[in-house]
KOLVEXNU-54083 format. One record per residue (C-alpha): residue in one letter; x, z, y. Coordinates in steps of 0.02 Angstrom, whole numbers, plus 32768, in hexadecimal, padded with zeros to 4 digits. Layout:
# KOLVEXNU-54083
AXZY;...
//
This chain:
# KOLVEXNU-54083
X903953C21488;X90BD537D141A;X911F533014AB;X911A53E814FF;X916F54081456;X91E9538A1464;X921F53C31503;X9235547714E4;X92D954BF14F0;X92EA54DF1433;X930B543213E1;X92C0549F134D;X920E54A5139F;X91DB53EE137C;X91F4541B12BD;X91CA54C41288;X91B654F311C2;X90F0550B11D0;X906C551A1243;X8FFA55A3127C;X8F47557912AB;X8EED55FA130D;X8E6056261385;X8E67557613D7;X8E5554EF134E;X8E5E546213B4;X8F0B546713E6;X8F2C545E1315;X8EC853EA12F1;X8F04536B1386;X8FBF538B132A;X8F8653871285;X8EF952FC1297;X8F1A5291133A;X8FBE52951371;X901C51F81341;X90C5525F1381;X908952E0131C;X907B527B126D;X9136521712AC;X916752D81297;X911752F911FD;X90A653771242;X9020536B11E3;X907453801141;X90BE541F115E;X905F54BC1102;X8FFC55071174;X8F9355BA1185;X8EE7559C11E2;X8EB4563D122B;X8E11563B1299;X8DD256B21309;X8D3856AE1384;X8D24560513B8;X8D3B5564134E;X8D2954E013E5;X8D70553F1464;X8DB154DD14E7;X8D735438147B;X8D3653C71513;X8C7E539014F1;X8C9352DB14B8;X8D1353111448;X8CA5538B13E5;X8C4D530E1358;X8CE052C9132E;X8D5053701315;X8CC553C712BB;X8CB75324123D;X8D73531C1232;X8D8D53A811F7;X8D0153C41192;X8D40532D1124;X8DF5535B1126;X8DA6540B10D8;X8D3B53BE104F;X8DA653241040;X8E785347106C;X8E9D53F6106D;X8F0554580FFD;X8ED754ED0FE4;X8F89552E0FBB;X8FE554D01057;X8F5754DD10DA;X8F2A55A210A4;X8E7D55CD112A;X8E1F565F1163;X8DCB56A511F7;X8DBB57661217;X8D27573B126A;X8C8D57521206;X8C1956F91274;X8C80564F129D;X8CA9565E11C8;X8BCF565311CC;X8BDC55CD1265;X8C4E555A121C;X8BF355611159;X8B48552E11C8;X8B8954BC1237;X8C11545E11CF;X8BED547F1105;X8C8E54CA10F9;X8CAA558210C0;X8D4355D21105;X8D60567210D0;X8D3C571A113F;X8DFD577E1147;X8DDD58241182;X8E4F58441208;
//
C-alpha cells in the first residue's frame, strides 16, 4: 500500500497531514503497524481519526486474524492517544463485537 502511495502522481500522497481509518481496518493497520515504508514515512505518527463501520476484519486473510486482533488490542490499552488517534464506529453492533472479542471499548458515533 505505501509503495502504491509512493507512486501516485501527487508527490503529496506518500505524506498526507493525517490519516482516515474506515470500514476496512486492515489496510490502516498494515500502514500504521507493519509497513516498514510506512514508519521510514512517519506514518504511524501522524494523528489519525478511526472510524469503523460493519466489518472489523474485512478482507483480513485468515492467518492474519490473531495477530491483527492482538495488535491492536494492545496498541488500544497500551499506545494510543486518545487526542491524536480520536475512534468511533457508527456501528452499534461491531462497537459490541469488538468490546467482546478484543476488551477494547470504542465508542458507538451515530451516523
Amino acid at each position: 500500500l505505501m509503495q502504491a502511495l509512493l507512486a501516485h502522481p501527487d508527490p503529496r500522497a506518500a505524506s498526507p497531514d493525517f490519516v482516515l481509518c474506515g470500514d476496512t481496518a486492515l489496510f490502516c493497520w498494515m500502514l500504521r503497524r507493519r509497513s516498514a515504508l510506512a514508519r521510514a514515512a512517519k506514518l504511524p505518527e501522524l494523528p489519525t481519526l478511526h472510524m469503523y463501520g460493519m466489518v472489523f476484519l474485512q478482507y483480513v486473510p485468515s492467518a492474519w486474524r490473531r495477530d491483527m486482533m492482538e495488535d491492536y488490542a494492545n496498541w488500544w490499552a497500551q499506545e494510543r492517544d486518545e487526542t491524536r488517534d480520536p475512534a468511533g464506529c457508527f456501528v452499534e453492533a461491531l462497537g459490541l463485537q469488538l468490546q467482546w472479542q478484543m476488551g477494547i471499548a470504542v465508542p458507538y458515533v451515530p451516523a
